[in-house]
C-alpha positions as CSV (number, residue, x, y, z in Angstrom):
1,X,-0.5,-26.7,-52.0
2,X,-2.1,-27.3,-48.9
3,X,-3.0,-30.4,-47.7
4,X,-6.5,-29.7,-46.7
5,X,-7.9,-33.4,-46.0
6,X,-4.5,-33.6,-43.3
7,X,-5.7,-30.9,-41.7
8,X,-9.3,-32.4,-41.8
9,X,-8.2,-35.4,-40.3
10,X,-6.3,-33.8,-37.7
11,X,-9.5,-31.5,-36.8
12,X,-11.6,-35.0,-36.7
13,X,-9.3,-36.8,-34.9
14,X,-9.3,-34.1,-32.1
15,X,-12.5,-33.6,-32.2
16,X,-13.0,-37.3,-31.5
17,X,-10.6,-37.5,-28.5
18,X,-11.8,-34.5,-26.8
19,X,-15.6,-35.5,-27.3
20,X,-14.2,-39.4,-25.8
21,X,-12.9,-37.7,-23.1
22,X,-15.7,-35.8,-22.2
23,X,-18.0,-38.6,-22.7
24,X,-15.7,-40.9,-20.2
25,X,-15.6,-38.1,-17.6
26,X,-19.1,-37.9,-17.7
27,X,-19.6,-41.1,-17.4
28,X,-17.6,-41.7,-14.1
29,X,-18.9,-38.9,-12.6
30,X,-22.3,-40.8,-12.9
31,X,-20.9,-44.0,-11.7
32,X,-19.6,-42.2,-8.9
33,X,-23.1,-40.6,-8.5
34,X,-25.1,-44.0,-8.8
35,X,-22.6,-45.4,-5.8
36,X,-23.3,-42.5,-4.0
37,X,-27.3,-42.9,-3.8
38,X,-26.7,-46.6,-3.1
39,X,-24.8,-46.3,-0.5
40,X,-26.7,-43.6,0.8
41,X,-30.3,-46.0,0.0
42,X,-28.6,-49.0,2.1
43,X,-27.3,-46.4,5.6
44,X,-31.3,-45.3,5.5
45,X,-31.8,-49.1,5.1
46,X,-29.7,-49.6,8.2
47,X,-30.5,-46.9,9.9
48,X,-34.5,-47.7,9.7
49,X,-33.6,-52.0,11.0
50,X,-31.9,-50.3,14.1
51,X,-34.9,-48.8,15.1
């Protein structure tokens, strides 16, 4: 007999870690994005009080 609903949960379960995963990557690579523009938004900031 195979144990069908083990495997099923298996299959769910790594579903559910790889799609986590993904979703925290893409989440920081956003972050790091966002700083990114603000820190380029306050050097033009900066930059525009020098002159």
């Amino acid at each position: 007999m195979c144990d069908y609903y083990a495997i099923g949960a298996a299959a769910f379960f790594g579903a559910s870690v790889a799609w986590t995963s993904s979703f925290l990557v893409a989440a920081h690579h956003q972050q790091k994005m966002a700083l990114s523009a603000n820190i380029n938004m306050l050097n033009d900031n900066i930059t525009a009080e020098k002159h």
